[in-house]
C-alpha positions in Angstrom: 16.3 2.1 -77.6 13.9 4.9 -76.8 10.1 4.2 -76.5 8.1 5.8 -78.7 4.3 6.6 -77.9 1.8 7.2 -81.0 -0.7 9.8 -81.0 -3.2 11.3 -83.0 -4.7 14.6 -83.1 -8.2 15.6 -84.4 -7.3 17.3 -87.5 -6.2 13.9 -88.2 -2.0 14.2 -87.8 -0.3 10.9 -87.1 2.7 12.0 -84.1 5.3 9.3 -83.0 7.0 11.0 -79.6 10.6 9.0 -79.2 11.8 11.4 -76.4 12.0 15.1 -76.9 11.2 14.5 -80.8 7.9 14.5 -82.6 7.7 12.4 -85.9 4.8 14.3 -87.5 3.0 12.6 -90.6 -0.6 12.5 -91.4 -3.1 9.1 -90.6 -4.4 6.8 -93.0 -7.8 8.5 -92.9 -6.1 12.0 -93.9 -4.7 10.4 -97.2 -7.6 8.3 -97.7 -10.0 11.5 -98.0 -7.2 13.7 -99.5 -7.0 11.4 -102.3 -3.8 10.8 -104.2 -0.8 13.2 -102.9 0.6 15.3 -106.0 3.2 17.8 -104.1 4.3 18.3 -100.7 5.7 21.8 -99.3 7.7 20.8 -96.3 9.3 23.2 -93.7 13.0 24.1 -93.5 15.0 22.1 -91.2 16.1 24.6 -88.2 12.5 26.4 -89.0 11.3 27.3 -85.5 7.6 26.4 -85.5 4.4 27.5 -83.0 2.0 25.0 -81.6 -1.3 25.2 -84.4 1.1 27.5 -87.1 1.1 25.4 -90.7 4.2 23.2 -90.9 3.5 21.7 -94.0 0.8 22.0 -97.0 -0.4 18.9 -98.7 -1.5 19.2 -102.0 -3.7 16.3 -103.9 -6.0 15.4 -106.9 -9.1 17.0 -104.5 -7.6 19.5 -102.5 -4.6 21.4 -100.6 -4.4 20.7 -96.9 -2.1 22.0 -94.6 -0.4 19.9 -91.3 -0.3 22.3 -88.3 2.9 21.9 -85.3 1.5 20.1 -83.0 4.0 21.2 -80.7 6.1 24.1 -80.3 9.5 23.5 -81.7 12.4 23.4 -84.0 12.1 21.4 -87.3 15.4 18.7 -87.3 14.5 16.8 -90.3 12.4 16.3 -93.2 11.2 13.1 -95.1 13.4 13.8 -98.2 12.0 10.5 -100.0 8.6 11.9 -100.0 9.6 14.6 -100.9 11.2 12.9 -104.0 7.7 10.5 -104.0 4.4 11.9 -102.6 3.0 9.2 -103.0 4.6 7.6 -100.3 2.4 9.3 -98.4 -0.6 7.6 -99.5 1.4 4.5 -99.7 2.7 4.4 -95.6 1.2 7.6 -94.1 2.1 6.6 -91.0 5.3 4.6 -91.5 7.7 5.4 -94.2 5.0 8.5 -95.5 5.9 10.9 -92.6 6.4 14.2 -93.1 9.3 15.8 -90.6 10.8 15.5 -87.5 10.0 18.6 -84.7 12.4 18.7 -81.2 9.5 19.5 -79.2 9.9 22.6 -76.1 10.5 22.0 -72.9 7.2 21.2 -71.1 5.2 20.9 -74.3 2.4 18.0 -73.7 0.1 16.6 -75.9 -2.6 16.4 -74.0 -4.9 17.4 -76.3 -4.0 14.5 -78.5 -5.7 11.2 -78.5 -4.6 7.6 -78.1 -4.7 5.3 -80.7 -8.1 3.4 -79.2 -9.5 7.2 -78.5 -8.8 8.4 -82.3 -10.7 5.1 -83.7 -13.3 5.7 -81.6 -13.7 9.2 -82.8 -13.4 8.3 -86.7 -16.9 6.3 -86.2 -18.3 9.8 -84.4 -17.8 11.3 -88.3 
């Protein structure tokens, strides 16, 4: 069983490394101030992807959003149920709610991401 590390980064993305891959979704404070999710537009799978280019746009009752990569790499799967149900999303944003799956580069870090604790701590900073 591989070990998988959360992360958050502070455009509010939910990231769950297992290995090379990166399970990308947004947090539960993301849905919370997009409201409820009406329509996803998700990226291809085989899509190759730049670190910061937008992966995904996220459209709700309030606004549109869009996830950027956080990584360099090649899409290998998308969340076809929320696709089918956005508002999964809302429901399990960081559980059954994610969004797709990116095989991360060689030597990409995510050091510019922040640890569970860190990204708590920053939510009371807003």
């Amino acid at each position: 069983m591989s070990v998988s590390t959360v992360r958050y980064t502070k455009e509010h993305d939910h990231l769950r490394q297992e290995g090379d891959r990166v399970i990308v979704g947004i947090s539960h404070y993301a849905q919370e101030q997009l409201g409820d999710v009406v329509y996803l537009e998700l990226p291809q799978v085989g899509k190759s992807l730049t670190k910061g280019e937008d992966a995904v746009v996220i459209e709700s009752v309030k606004a549109a959003s869009e996830v950027k990569a956080p990584a360099t790499g090649n899409v290998v799967e998308i969340n076809s149920k929320v696709n089918a149900a956005p508002e999964l999303v809302n429901a399990d944003p960081e559980g059954e709610g994610w969004l797709f799956v990116l095989n991360v580069s060689e030597g990409e870090t995510f050091s510019d991401t922040l640890s569970p604790e860190d990204y708590q701590a920053y939510l009371k900073t807003l």
